[in-house]
DOGU-266253 format. One record per residue (C-alpha): residue number from 1; residue in one letter; x, y, z. Coordinates in nm, 4 decimals. Each point is the difference from the previous one (the first is absolute). Example, Ala and Ser with C-alpha at 12.3 -4.5 7.8 and 13.67 -1.06 7.14 Angstrom:
BEGIN
<dotor 1; "A"; <1.2300; -0.4500; 0.7800>>
<dotor 2; "S"; <0.1370; 0.3440; -0.0660>>
//
This chain:
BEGIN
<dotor 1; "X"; <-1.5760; -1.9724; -2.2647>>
<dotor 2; "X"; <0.2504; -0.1197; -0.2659>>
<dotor 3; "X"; <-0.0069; -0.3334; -0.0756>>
<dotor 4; "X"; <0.2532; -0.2546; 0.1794>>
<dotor 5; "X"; <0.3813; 0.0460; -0.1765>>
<dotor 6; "X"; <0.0701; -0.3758; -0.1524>>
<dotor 7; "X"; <-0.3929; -0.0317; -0.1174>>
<dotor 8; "X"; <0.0231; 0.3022; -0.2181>>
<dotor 9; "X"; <0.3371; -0.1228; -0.1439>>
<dotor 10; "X"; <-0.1104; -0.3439; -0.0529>>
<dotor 11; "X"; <-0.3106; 0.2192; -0.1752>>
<dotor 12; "X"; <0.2808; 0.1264; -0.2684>>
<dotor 13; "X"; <0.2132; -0.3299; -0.0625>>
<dotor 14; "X"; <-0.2819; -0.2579; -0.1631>>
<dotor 15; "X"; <-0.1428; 0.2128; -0.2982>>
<dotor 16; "X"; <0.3105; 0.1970; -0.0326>>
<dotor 17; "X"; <0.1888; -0.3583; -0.0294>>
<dotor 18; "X"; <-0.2213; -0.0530; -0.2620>>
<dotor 19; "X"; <0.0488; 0.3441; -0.1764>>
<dotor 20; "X"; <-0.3781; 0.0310; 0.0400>>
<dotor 21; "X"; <-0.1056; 0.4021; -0.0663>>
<dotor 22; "X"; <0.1836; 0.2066; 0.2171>>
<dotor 23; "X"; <-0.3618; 0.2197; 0.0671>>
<dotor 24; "X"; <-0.1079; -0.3385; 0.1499>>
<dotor 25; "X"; <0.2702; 0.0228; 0.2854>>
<dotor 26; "X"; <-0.1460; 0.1272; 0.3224>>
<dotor 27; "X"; <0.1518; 0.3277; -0.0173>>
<dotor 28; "X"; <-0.2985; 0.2215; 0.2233>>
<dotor 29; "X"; <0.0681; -0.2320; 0.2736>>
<dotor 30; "X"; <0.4049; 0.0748; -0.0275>>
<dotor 31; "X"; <-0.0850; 0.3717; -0.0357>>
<dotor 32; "X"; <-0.2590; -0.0346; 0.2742>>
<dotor 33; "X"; <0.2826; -0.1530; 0.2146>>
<dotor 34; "X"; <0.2602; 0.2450; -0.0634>>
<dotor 35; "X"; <-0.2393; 0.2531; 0.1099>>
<dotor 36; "X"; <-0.0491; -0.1199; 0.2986>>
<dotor 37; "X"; <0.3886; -0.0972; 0.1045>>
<dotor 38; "X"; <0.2399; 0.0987; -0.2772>>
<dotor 39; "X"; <0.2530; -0.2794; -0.0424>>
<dotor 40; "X"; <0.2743; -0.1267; -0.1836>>
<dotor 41; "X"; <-0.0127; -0.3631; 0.1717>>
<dotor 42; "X"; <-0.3226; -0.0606; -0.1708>>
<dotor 43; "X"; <0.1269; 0.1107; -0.3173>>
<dotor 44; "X"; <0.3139; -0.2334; 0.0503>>
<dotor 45; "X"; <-0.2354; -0.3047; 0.0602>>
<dotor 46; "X"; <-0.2036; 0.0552; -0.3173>>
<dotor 47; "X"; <0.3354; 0.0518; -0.2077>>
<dotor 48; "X"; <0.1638; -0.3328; 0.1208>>
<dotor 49; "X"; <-0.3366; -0.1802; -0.0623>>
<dotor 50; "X"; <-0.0575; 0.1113; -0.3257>>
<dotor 51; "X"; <0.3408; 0.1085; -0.2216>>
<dotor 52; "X"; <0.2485; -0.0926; 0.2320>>
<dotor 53; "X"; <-0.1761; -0.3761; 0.0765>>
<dotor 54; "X"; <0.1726; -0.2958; -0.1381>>
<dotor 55; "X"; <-0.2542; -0.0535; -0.2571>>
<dotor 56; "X"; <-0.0103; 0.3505; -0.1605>>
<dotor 57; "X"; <0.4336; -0.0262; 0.0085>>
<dotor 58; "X"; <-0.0431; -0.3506; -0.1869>>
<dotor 59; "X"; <-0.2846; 0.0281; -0.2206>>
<dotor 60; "X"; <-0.0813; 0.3881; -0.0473>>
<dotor 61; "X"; <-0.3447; 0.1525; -0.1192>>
<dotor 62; "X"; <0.0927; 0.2198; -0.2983>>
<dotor 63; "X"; <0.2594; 0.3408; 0.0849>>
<dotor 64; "X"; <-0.2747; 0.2267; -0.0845>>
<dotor 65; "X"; <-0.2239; -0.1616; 0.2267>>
<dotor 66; "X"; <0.2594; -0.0033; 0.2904>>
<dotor 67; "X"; <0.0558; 0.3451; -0.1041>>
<dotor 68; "X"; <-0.3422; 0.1264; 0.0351>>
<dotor 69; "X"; <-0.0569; -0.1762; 0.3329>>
<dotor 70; "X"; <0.3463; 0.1889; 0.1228>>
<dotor 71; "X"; <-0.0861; 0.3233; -0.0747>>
<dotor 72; "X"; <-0.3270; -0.0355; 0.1176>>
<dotor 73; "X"; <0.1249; -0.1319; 0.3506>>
<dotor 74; "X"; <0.2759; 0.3015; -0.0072>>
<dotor 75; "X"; <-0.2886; 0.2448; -0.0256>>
<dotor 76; "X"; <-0.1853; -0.1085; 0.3160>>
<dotor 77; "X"; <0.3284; -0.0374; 0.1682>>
<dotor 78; "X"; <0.0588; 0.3735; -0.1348>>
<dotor 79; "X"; <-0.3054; 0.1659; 0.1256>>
<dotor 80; "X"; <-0.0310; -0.1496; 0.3427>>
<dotor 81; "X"; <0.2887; 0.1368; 0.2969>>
<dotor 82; "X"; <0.1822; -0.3084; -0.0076>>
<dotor 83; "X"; <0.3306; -0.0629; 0.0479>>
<dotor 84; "X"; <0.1847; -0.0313; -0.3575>>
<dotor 85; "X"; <0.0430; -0.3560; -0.1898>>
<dotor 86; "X"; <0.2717; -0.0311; -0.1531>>
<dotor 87; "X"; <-0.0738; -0.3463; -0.0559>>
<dotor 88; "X"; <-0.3007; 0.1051; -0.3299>>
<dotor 89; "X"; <0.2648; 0.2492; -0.1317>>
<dotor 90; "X"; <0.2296; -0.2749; -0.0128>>
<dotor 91; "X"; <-0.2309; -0.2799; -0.1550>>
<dotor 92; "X"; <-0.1840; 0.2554; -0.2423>>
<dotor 93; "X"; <0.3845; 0.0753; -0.1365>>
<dotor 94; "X"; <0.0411; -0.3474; -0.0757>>
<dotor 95; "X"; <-0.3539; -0.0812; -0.1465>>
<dotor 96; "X"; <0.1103; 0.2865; -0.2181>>
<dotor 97; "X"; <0.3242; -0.1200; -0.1395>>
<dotor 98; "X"; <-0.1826; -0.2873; -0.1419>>
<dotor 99; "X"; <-0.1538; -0.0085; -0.3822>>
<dotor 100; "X"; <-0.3430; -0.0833; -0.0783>>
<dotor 101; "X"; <-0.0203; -0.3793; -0.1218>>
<dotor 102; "X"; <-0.2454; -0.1815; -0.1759>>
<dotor 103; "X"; <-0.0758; -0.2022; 0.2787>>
<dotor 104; "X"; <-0.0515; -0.0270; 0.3741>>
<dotor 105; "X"; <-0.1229; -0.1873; 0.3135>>
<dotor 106; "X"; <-0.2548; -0.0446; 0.1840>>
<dotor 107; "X"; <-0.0117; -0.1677; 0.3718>>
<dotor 108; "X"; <-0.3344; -0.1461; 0.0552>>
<dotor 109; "X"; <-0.0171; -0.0548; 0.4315>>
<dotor 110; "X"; <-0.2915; -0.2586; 0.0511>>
<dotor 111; "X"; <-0.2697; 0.0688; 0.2021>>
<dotor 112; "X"; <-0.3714; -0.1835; 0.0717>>
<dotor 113; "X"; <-0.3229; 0.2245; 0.1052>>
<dotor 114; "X"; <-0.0974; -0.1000; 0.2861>>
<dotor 115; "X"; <-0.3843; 0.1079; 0.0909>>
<dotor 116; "X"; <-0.0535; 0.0241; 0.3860>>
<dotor 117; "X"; <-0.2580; 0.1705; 0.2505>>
<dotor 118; "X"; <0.1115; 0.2937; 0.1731>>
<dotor 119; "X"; <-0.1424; 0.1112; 0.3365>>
<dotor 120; "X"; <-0.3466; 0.1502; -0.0551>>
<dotor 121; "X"; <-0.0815; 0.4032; 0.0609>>
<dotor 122; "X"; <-0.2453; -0.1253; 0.2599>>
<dotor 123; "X"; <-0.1235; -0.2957; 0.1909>>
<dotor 124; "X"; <-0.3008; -0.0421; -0.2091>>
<dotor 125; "X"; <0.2381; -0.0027; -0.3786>>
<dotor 126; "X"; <0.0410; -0.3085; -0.1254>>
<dotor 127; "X"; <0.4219; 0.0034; -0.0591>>
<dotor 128; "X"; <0.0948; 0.1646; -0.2934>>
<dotor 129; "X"; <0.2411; -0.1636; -0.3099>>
<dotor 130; "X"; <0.3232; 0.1375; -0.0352>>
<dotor 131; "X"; <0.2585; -0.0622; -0.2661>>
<dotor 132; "X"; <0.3929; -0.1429; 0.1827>>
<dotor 133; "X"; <0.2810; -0.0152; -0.2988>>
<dotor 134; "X"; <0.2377; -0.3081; 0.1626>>
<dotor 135; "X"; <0.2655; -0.0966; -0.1263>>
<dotor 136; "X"; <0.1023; -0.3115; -0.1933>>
<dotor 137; "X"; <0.4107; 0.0434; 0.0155>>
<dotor 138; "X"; <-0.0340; -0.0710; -0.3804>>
<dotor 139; "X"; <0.1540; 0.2190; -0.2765>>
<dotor 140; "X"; <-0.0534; 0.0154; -0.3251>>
<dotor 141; "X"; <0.2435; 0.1626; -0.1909>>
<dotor 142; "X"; <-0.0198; 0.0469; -0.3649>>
<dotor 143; "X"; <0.1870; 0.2208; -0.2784>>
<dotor 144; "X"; <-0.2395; 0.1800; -0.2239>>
<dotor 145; "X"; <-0.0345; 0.2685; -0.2998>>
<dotor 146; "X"; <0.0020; 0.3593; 0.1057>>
<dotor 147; "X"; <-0.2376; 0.0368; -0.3496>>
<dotor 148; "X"; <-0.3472; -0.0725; 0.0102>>
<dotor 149; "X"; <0.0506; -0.1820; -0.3619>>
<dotor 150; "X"; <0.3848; -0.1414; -0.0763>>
<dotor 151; "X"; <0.0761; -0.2054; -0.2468>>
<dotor 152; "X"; <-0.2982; 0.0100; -0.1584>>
<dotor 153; "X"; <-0.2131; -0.1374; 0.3241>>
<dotor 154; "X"; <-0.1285; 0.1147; 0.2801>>
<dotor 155; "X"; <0.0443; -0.3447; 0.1936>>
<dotor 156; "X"; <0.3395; 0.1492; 0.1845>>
<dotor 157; "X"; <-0.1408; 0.1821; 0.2933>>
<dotor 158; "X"; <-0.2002; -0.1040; 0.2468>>
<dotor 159; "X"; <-0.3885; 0.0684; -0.0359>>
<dotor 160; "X"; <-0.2536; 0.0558; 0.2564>>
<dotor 161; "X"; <-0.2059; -0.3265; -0.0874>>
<dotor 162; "X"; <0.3068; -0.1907; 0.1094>>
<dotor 163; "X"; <0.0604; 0.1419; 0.3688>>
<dotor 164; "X"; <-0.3842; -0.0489; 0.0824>>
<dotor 165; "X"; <0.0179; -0.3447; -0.1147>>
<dotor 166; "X"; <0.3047; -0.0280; 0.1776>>
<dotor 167; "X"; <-0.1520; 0.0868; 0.3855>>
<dotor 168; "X"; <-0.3231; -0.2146; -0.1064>>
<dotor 169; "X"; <0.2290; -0.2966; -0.0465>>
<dotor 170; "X"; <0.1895; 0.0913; 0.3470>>
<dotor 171; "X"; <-0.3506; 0.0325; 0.1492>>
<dotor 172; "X"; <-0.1132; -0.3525; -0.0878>>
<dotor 173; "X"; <0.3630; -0.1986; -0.0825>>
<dotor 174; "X"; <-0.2362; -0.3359; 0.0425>>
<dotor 175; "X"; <-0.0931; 0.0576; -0.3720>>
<dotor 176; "X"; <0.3041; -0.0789; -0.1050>>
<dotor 177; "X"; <0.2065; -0.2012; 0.2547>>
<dotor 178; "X"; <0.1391; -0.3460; -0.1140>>
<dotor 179; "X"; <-0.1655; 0.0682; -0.3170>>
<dotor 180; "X"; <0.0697; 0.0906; -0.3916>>
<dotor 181; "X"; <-0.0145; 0.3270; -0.0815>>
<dotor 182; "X"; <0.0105; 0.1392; -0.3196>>
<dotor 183; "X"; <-0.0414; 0.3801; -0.0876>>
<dotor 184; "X"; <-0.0582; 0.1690; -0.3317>>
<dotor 185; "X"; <0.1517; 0.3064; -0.1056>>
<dotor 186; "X"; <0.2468; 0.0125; 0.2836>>
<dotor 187; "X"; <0.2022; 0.3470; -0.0929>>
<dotor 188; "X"; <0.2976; 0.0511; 0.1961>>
<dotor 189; "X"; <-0.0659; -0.2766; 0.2562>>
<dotor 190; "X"; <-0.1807; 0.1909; 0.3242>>
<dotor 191; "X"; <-0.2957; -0.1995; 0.0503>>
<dotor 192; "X"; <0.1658; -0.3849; -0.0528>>
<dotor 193; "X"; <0.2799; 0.0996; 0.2082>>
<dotor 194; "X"; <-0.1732; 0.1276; 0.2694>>
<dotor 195; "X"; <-0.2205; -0.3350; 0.0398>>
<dotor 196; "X"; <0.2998; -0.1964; -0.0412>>
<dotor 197; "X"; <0.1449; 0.1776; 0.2490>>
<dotor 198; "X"; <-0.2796; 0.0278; 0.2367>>
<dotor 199; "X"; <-0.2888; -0.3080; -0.0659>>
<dotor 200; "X"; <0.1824; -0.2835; -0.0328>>
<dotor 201; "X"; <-0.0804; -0.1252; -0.3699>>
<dotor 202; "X"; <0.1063; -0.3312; -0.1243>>
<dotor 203; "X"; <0.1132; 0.1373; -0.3781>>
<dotor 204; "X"; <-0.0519; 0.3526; -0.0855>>
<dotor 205; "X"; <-0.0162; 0.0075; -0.4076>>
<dotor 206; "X"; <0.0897; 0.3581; -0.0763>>
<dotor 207; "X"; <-0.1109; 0.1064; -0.3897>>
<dotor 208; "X"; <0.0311; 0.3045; -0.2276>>
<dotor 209; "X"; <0.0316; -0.0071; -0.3758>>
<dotor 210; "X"; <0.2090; 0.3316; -0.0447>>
<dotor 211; "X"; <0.4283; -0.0720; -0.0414>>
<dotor 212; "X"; <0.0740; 0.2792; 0.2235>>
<dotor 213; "X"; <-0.2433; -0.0443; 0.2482>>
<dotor 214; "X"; <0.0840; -0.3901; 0.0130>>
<dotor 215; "X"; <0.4127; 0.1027; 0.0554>>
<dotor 216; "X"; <-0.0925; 0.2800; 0.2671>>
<dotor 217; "X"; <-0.2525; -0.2805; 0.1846>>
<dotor 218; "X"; <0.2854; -0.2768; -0.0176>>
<dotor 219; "X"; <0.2760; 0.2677; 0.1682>>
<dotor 220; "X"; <-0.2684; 0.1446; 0.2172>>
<dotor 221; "X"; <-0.0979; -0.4281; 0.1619>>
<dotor 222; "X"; <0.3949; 0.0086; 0.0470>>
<dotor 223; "X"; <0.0331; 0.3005; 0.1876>>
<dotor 224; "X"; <-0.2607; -0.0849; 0.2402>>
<dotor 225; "X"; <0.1929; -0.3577; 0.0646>>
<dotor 226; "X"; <-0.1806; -0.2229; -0.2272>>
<dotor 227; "X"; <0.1486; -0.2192; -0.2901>>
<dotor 228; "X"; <-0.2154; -0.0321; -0.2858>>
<dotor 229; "X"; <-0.0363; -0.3823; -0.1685>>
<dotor 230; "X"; <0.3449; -0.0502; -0.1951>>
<dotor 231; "X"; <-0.0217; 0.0839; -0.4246>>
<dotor 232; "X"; <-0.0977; 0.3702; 0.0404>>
<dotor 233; "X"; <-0.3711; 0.1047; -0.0860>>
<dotor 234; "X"; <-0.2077; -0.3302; 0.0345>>
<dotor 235; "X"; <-0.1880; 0.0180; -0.3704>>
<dotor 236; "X"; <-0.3249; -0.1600; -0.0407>>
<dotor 237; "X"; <0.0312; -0.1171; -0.3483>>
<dotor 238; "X"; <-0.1074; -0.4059; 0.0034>>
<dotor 239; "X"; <-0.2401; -0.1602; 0.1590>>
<dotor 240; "X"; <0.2654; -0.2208; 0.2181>>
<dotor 241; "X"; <0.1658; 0.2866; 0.1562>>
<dotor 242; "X"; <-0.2592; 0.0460; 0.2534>>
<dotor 243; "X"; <0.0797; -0.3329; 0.1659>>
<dotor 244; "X"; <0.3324; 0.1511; 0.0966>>
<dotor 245; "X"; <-0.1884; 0.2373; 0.2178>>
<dotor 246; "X"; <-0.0558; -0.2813; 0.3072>>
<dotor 247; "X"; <0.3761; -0.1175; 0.0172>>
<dotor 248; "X"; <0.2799; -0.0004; 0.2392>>
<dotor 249; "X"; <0.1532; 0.3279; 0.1644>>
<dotor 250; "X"; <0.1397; 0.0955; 0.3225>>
<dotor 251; "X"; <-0.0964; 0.3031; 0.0371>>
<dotor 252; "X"; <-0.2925; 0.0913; 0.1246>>
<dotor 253; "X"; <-0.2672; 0.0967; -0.1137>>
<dotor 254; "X"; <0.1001; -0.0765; -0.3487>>
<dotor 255; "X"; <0.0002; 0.2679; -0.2707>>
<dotor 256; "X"; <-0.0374; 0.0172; -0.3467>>
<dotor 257; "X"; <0.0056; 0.3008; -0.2397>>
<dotor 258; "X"; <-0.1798; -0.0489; -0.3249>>
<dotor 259; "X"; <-0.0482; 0.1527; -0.3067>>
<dotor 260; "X"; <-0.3823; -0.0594; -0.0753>>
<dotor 261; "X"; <-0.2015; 0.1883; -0.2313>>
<dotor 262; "X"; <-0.3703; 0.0802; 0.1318>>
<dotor 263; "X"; <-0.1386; -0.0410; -0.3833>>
<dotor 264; "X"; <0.1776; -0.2747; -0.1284>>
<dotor 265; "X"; <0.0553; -0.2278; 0.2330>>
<dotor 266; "X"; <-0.1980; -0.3739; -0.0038>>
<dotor 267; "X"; <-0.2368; -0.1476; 0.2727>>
<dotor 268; "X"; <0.2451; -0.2909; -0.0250>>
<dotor 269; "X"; <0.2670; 0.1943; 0.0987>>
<dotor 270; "X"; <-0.1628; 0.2141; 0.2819>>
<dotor 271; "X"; <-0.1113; -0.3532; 0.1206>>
<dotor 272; "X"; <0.3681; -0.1224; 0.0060>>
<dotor 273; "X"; <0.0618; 0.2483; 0.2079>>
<dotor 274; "X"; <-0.2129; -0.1589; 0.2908>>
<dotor 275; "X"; <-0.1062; 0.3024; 0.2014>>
<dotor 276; "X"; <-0.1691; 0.0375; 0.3076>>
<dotor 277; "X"; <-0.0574; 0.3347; -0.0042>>
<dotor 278; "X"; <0.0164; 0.2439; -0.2821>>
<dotor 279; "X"; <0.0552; 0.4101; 0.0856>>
<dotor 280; "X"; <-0.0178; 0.3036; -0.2281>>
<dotor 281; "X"; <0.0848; 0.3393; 0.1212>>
<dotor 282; "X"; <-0.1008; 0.1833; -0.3101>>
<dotor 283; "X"; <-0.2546; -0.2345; -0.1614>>
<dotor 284; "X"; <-0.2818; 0.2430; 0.0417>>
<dotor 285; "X"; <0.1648; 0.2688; -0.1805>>
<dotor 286; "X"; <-0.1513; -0.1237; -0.3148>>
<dotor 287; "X"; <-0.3145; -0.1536; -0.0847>>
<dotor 288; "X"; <0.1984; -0.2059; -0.2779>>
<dotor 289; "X"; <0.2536; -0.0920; 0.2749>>
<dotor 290; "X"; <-0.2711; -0.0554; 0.2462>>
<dotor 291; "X"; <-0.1896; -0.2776; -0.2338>>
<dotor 292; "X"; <0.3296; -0.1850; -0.0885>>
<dotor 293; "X"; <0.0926; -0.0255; 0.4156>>
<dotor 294; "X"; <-0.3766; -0.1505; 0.0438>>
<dotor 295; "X"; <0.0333; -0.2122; -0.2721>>
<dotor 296; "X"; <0.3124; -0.1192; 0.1779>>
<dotor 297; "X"; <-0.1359; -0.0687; 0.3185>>
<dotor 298; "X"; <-0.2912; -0.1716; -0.1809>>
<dotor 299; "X"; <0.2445; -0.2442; -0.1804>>
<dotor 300; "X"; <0.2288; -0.0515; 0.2852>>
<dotor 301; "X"; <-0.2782; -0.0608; 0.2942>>
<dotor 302; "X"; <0.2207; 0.1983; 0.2464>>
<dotor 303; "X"; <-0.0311; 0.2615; 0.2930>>
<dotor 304; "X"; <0.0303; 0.3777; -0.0966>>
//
């Protein structure tokens, strides 16, 4: 039996939102379901939850990804009985019109894992675990690279290391509510503005050490509706600067984008900084990088 009309739609819009790879998109099930009762409604609902949703029309994944998923979604369309679209004919024409650019977006929906027990198979099986996606009602929404390296970096996509840190913070947000939260190597900004978005942190100290990645992070906090301390990038360069960490803002939580250097920065300064908890999405990706993060948390006596 096919699978329910708005669950397989709803299937499409979260990874393709987030221009994850296109072979990840539940496509058996949509072929599966055309199969069974060829349709051009269904086909409408995944179109105007994936390139025609608000989202996509504001911030749009890259034309050659939107181009890919089009054709792709034509093709079912085209070998099922269903009446014609011309709804894909008309967005693929516009998808194409567009250039290629050096940049793009991607739309990040929220969502926590939820672990509950199913019925059991039979009286005597204990209930089974099953795996429920809910969601938050958060977005995150960030412009990033369409290169793996640009600029010389590769700190201007989004890496893997960040989303799983990412749902582990919305899976225990009492790490970091009403507390100071300072993450190393933030890239483009996923991670920190998720838990600022989501868990509730006092000051959330965003840092990077690369000038493009730092400009990208600043306009990536501002799209997402937060306003970065006043003075631009927040540089840890005397020992007194940290005290400016704890002061007055309205906003809430607090952020703070600043250009700190893994190697060369002082225990005096991380300490200025006044952390409760220190993250790393990437500070296993090196041994080097790995001893210089424990050698942080050893100086600074917080949670990781």
């Amino acid at each position: 039996m096919a699978e329910p009309r708005p669950g397989l739609a709803l299937r499409f819009q979260r990874p393709f939102l987030a221009a994850r790879p296109l072979r990840s998109l539940p496509w058996p099930e949509l072929e599966e379901s055309l199969r069974t009762a060829p349709d051009s409604a269904l086909l409408a609902d995944i179109l105007h939850k994936t390139i025609l949703h608000p989202l996509c029309v504001k911030y749009p994944p890259s034309a050659k990804y939107r181009r890919c998923f089009l054709t792709e979604l034509i093709k079912k369309h085209e070998s099922t009985a269903a009446e014609p679209l011309d709804e894909l004919y008309d967005a693929l024409a516009d998808v194409l019109k567009e250039g290629e650019s050096t940049h793009c977006y991607k739309n990040y929906l929220l969502v926590l894992l939820l672990i509950v027990n199913s019925k059991p198979m039979v009286c005597a099986d204990p209930p089974l675990p099953s795996r429920v996606l809910q969601p938050t009602g958060d977005c995150v929404s960030l412009c990033e690279s369409t290169a793996l390296i640009s600029g010389g970096t590769t700190g201007l996509i989004t890496w893997e290391a960040a989303l799983h840190l990412a749902q582990w913070a919305l899976e225990n947000p009492g790490v970091f509510r009403g507390r100071t939260v300072l993450e190393l190597g933030s890239g483009i900004g996923f991670t920190g503005i998720a838990i600022c978005k989501a868990c509730q942190p006092r000051t959330f100290i965003f840092s990077d050490c690369h000038p493009r990645v730092l400009r990208q992070l600043g306009e990536n906090i501002q799209l997402n509706g937060f306003i970065p301390e006043p003075g631009g990038t927040w540089s840890i360069q005397t020992e007194s600067q940290g005290q400016e960490v704890e002061g007055e803002n309205c906003q809430n939580p607090k952020v703070i984008v600043a250009e700190l250097d893994w190697g060369s920065v002082t225990e005096k300064q991380l300490l200025g900084l006044r952390a409760d908890v220190v993250i790393a999405a990437a500070a296993c990706a090196l041994v080097t990088v790995q001893h210089e993060y424990l050698q942080w948390h050893t100086h600074l006596g917080t949670s990781v």
